[in-house]
PLY file of the C-alpha trace (Angstrom):
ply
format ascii 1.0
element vertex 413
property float x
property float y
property float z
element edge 412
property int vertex1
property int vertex2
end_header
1.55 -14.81 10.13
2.16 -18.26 11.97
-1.17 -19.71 10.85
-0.03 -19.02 7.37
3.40 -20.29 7.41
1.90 -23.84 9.00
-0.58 -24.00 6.73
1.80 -23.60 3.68
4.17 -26.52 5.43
1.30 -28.67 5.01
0.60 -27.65 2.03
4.30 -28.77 0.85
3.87 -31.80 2.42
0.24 -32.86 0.61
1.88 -31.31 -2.69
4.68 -34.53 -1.91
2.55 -37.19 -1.60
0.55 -35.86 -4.71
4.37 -36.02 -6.56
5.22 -39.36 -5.10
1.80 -40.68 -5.58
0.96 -41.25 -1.99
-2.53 -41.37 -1.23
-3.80 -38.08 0.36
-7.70 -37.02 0.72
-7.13 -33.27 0.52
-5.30 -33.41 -2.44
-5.98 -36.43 -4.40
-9.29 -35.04 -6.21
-7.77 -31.81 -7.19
-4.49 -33.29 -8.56
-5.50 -35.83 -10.22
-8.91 -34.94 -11.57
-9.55 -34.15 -15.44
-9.58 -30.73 -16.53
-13.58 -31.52 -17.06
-14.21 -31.94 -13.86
-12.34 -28.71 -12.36
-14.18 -25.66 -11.07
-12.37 -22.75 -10.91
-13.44 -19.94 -8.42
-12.07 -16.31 -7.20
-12.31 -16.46 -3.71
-12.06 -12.45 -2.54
-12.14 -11.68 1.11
-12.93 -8.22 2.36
-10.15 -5.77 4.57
-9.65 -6.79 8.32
-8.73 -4.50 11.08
-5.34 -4.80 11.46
-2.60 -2.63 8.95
-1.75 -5.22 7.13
-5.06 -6.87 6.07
-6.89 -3.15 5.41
-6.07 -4.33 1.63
-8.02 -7.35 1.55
-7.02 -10.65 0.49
-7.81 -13.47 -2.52
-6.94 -16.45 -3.79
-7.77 -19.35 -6.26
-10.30 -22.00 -5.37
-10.00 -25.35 -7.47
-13.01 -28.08 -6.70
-13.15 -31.62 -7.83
-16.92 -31.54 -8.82
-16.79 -35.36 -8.49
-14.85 -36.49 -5.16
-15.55 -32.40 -4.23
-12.27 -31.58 -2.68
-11.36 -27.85 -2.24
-8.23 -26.22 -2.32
-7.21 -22.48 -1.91
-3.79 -21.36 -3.22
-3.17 -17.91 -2.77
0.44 -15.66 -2.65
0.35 -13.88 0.70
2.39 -16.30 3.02
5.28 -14.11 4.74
7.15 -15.44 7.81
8.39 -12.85 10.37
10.95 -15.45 11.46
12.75 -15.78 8.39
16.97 -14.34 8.92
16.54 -10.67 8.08
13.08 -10.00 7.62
12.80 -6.42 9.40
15.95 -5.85 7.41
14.74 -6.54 4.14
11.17 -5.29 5.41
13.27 -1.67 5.20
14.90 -2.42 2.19
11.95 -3.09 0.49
13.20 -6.65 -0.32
10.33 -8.88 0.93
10.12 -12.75 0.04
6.71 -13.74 0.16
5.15 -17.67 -0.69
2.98 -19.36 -2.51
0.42 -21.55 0.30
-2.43 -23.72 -0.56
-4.82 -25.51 2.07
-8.06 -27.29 2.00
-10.78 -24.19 1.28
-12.53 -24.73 4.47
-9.38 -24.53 6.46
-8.39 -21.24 4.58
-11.83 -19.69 4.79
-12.05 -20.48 8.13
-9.90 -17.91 9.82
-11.31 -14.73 7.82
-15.36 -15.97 8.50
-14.50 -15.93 12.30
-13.11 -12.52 12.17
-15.90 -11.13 10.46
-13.50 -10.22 6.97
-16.60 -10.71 4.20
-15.73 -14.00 2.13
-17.04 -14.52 -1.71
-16.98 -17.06 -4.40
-16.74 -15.97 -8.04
-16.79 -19.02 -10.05
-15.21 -18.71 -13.72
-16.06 -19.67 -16.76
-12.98 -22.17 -17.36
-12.67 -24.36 -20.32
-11.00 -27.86 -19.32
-8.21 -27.37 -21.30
-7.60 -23.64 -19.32
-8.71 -25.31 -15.65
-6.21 -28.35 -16.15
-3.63 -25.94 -17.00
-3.83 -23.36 -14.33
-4.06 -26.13 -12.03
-0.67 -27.82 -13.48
1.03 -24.13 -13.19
-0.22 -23.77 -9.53
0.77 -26.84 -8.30
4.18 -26.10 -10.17
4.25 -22.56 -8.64
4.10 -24.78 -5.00
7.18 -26.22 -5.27
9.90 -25.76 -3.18
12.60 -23.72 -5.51
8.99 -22.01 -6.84
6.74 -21.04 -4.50
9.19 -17.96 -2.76
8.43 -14.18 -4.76
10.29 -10.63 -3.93
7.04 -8.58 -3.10
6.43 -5.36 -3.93
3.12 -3.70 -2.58
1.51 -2.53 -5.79
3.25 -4.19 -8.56
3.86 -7.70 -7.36
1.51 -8.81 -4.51
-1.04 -11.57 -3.52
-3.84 -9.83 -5.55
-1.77 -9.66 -8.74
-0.06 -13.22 -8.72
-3.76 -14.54 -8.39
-4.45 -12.30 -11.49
-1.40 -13.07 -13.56
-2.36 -17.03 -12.98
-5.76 -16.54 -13.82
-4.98 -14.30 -16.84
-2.55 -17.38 -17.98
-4.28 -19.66 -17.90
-6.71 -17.41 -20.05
-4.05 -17.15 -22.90
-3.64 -13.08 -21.85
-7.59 -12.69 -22.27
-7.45 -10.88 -19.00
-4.46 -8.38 -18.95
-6.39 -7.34 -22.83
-9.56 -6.33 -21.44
-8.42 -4.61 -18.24
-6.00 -2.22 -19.80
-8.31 -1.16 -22.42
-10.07 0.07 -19.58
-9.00 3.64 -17.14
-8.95 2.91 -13.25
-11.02 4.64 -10.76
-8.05 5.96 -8.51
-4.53 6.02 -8.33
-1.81 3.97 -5.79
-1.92 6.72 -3.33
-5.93 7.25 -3.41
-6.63 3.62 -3.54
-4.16 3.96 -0.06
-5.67 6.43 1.64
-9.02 5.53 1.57
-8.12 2.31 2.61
-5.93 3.40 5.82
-8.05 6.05 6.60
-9.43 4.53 9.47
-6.00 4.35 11.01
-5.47 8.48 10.26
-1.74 8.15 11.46
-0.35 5.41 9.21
-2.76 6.96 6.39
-0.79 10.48 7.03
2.95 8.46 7.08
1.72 6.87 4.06
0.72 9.74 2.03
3.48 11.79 3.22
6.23 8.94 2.11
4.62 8.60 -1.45
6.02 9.80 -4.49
5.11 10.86 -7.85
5.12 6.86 -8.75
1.96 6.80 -6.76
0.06 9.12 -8.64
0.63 7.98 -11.89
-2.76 7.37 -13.77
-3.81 3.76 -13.75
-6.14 1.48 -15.98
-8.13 -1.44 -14.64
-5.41 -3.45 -14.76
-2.70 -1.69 -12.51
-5.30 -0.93 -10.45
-6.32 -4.92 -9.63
-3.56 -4.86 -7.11
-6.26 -4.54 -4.81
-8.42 -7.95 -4.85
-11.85 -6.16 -4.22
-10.73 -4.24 -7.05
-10.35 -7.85 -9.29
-12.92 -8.76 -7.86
-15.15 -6.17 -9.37
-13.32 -6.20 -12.83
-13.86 -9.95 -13.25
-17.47 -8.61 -13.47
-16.55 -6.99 -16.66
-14.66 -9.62 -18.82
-15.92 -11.64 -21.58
-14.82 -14.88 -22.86
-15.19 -16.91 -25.65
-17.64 -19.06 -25.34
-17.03 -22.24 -27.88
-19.43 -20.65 -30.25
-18.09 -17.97 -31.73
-19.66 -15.56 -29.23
-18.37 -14.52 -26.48
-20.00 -14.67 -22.80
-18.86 -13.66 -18.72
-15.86 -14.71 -17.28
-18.31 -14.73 -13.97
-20.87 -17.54 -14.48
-22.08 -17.06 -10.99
-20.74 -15.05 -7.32
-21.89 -15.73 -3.70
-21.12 -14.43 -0.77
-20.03 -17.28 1.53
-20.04 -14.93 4.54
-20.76 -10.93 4.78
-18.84 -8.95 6.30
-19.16 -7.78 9.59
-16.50 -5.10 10.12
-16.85 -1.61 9.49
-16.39 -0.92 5.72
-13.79 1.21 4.27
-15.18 4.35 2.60
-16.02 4.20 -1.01
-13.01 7.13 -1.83
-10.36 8.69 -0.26
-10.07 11.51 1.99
-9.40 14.51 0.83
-6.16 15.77 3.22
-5.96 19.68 2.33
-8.23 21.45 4.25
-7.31 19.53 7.58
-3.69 20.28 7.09
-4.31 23.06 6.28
-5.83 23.99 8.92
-3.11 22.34 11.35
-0.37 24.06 9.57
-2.16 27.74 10.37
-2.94 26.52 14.09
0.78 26.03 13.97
1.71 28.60 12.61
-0.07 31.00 14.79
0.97 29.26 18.13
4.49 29.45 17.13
4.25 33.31 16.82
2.07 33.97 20.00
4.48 31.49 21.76
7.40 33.61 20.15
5.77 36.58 21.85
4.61 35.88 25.09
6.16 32.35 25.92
9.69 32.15 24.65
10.66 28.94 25.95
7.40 27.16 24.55
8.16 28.92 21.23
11.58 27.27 21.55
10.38 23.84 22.22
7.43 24.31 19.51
9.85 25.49 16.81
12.45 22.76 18.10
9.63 20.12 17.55
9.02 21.01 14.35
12.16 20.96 13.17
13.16 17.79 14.51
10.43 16.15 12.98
11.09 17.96 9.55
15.16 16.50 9.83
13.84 13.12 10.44
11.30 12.79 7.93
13.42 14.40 5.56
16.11 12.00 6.14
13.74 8.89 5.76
12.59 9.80 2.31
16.66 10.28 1.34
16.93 6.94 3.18
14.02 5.77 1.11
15.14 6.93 -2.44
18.89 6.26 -2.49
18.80 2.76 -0.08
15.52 0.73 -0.39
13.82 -0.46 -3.61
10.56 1.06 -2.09
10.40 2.73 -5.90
6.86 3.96 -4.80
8.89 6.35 -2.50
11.31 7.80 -4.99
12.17 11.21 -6.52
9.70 12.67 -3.60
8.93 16.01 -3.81
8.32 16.31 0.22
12.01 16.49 0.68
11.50 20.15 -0.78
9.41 20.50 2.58
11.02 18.49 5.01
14.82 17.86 4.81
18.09 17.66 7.14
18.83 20.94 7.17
16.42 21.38 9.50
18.29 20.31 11.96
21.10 22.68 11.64
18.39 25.09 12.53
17.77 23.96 16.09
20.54 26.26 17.69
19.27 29.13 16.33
15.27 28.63 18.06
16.71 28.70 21.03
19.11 32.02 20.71
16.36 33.47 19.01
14.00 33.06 22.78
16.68 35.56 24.45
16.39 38.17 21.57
19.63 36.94 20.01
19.91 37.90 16.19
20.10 35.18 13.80
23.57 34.80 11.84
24.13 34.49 8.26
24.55 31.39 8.02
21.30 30.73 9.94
19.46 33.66 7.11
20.96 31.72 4.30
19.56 28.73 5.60
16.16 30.33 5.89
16.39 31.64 2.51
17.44 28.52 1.14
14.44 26.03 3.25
11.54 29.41 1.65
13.13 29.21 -1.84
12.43 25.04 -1.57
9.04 25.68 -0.55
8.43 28.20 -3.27
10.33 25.59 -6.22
7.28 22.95 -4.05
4.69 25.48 -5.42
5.89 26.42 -8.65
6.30 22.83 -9.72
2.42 22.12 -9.44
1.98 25.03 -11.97
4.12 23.32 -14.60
2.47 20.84 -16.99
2.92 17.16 -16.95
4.08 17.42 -12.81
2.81 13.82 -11.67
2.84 14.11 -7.15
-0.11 15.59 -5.07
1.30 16.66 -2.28
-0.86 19.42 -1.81
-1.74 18.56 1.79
1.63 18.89 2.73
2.31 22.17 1.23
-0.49 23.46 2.85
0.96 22.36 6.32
4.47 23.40 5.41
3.74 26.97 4.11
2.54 28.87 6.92
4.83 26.46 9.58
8.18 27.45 7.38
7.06 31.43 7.67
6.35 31.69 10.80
9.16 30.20 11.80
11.49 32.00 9.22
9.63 35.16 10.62
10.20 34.21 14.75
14.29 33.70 13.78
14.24 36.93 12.25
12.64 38.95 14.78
13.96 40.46 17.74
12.43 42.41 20.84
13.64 46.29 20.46
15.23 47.18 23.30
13.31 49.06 26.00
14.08 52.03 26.76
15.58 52.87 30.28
13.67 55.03 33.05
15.19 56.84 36.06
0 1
1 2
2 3
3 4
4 5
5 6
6 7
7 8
8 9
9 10
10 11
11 12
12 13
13 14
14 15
15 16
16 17
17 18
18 19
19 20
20 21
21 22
22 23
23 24
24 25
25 26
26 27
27 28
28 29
29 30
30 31
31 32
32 33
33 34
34 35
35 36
36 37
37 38
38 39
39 40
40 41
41 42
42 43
43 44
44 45
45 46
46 47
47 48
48 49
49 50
50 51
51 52
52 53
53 54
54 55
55 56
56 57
57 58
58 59
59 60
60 61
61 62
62 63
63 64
64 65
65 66
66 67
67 68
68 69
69 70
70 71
71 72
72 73
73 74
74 75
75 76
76 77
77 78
78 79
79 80
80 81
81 82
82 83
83 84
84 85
85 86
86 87
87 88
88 89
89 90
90 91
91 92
92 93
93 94
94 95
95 96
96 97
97 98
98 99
99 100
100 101
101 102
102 103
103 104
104 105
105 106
106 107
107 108
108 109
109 110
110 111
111 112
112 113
113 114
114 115
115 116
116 117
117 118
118 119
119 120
120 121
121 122
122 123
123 124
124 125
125 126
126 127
127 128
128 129
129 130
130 131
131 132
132 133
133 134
134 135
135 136
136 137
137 138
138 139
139 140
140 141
141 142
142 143
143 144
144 145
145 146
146 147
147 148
148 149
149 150
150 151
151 152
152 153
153 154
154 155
155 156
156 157
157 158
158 159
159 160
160 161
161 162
162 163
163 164
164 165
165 166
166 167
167 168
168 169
169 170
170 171
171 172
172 173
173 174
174 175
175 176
176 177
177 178
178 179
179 180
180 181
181 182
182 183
183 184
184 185
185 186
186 187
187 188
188 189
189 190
190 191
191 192
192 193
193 194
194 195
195 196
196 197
197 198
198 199
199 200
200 201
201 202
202 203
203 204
204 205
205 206
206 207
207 208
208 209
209 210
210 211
211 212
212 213
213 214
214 215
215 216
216 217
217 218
218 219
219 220
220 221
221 222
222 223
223 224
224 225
225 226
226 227
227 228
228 229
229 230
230 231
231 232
232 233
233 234
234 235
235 236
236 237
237 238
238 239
239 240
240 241
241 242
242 243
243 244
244 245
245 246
246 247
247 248
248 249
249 250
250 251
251 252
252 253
253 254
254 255
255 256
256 257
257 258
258 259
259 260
260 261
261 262
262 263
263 264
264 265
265 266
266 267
267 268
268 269
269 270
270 271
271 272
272 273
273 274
274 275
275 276
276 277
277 278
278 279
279 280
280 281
281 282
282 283
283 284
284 285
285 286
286 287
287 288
288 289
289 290
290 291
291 292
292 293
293 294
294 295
295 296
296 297
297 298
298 299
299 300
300 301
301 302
302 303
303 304
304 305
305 306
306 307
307 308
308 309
309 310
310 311
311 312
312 313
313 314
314 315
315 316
316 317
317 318
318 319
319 320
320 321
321 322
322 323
323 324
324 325
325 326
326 327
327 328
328 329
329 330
330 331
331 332
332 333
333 334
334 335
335 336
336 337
337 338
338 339
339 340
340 341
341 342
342 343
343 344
344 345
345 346
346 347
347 348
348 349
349 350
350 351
351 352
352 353
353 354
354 355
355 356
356 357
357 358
358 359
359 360
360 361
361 362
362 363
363 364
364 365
365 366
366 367
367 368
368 369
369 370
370 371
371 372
372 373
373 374
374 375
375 376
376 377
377 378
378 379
379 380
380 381
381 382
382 383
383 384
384 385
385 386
386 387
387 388
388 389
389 390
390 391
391 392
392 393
393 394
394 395
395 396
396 397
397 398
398 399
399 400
400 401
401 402
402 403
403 404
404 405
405 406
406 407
407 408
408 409
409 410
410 411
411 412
């Protein structure tokens, strides 16, 4: 994210001359200007096209109502250049920063891509504005502004959240948890990545019981649409001894123009289902009339299974991707499967499979059948239905191709 990283250079730069008390027009209004004469805004801006923006984006909007400067400061500054980033991308040990630019310049980028862009303006006190705007600017500096990122707990949308609710005296955080979300962590993904189907499937299937853990309003404002829409909902104290919206007003500064995501997630069973029985029953046919396509069907399959069983290990013993953890895939798809491979391709010239190769199939069926049995027990957190639904009939028909052999014909004159 170049653009990003340049803008939050300058940003470092104005946030010096603001410390040294150098003139500087973008900044002067906003850092110097009385509580009084702060307005404090959400700015929320709608999912782009590419991966990484499908989960929108936000940040804080500060305006000098007097001089009217504008400045943005939002968390979601990562630099693709910095030693070791695909390395701690993996690990799950991402350093993220704090940036801040004039609002124009920041709005600029998502209005040209069609990504919507709206204004909630909140109802701050002085005291609260001058404050938040005294932690932000503090949150900019250098040995500051750098954060370990985690997608749901720790991300743009919930830094903007945890300064707002700060500044709030915890007014925020109160009112949200009292209050159950709509989805969970894997849901909320889904139906956001479901218009790229192929990172929506490596998504779901790498997800582990941590994303299906019941969420309030709260949790689920990692997502900044979803702030955005709980803002709607919180009440303030209004001077009075009543109480009265955090929202005093919300514009849309530019609608979107993308296509939308859709308003819940997919539901994955039925189509994998269906995949897994297509499978299933090609495998078999193969097994009977195409040996050599049966072998390179069942060898496909069980490649695949190895290495996505081996990235979830890889996952839950060596990354801090705790969203991935304790997943109960690796029942389905594991390394073992590998140690099958030898035994598809004997198994094309009628060759009978060994014990060690039955004890393996026993072992991979008995998995699948502990996968079942555990969404029959009470308090069992993971859906992973979809995948046992794709799994089942794959691991029997291939269990049932190792195990079965072409009697021998019987000899004419």
């Amino acid at each position: 994210m170049p653009q990003a990283l340049h803008r939050f250079l300058a940003s470092a730069v104005l946030l010096l001359c603001c410390l040294l008390g150098w003139p500087s027009q973008a900044w002067a209004g906003v850092a110097d200007a009385p509580g009084s004469q702060l307005e404090v805004s959400l700015i929320t801006y709608g999912p782009g096209e590419t991966y990484w923006e499908r989960f929108g984006h936000d940040a804080i909007e500060l305006r000098d109502s007097v001089s009217g400067e504008a400045v943005s400061f939002n968390y979601g500054v990562f630099d693709f250049d910095e030693r070791g980033f695909l390395l701690n991308f993996a690990r799950g040990r991402m350093n993220y920063l704090m940036d801040a630019a004039p609002s124009d310049v920041d709005q600029h980028y998502y209005v040209d891509v069609g990504r919507s862009v709206t204004r909630q303006r909140l109802a701050f006190t002085p005291a609260q504005a001058a404050d938040l705007r005294d932690f932000l600017l503090w949150n900019l500096r250098p040995e500051n502004v750098r954060y370990r990122y985690d997608y749901y707990a720790d991300n743009c949308a919930t830094r903007v959240r945890d300064a707002l609710d700060k500044a709030l005296g915890g007014a925020l955080r109160e009112q949200l948890k009292a209050r159950a979300g709509s989805m969970t962590f894997r849901q909320q993904t889904a139906r956001l990545m479901s218009q790229q189907a192929w990172l929506m499937l490596i998504l779901d299937l790498g997800l582990g019981p941590y994303a299906d853990q019941p969420l309030n309003a709260w949790q689920e404002s990692f997502l900044p649409m979803v702030l955005q829409t709980s803002l709607r909902q919180v009440k303030v104290p209004d001077g009075q001894g009543g109480m009265r919206p955090l929202v005093m007003d919300e514009q849309v500064m530019s609608p979107n123009r993308l296509i939308p995501p859709p308003d819940s997630a997919p539901d994955l069973r039925l189509p994998l289902a269906l995949a897994g029985l297509v499978f299933a029953a090609l495998l078999v046919l193969a097994r009977y009339y195409a040996p050599t396509v049966y072998a390179l069907l069942g060898s496909l399959y069980l490649v695949l299974a190895g290495f996505v069983g081996f990235a979830l290990l890889v996952l839950w013993t060596l990354t801090t991707h705790h969203s991935a953890w304790a997943n109960a895939n690796l029942l389905l798809f594991n390394p073992l499967a590998f140690l099958l491979l030898r035994a598809v391709w004997r198994s094309r010239r009628g060759v009978a499979a060994s014990r060690f190769v039955d004890g393996l199939i026993v072992l991979q069926l008995l998995a699948v059948l502990a996968a079942i049995l555990m969404h029959l027990l009470p308090g069992v957190v993971q859906q992973n239905q979809p995948w046992l639904l794709f799994a089942l009939p794959c691991w029997f028909a291939l269990a049932w191709c190792l195990r079965w052999h072409r009697p021998a014909q019987i000899g004419g004159h």
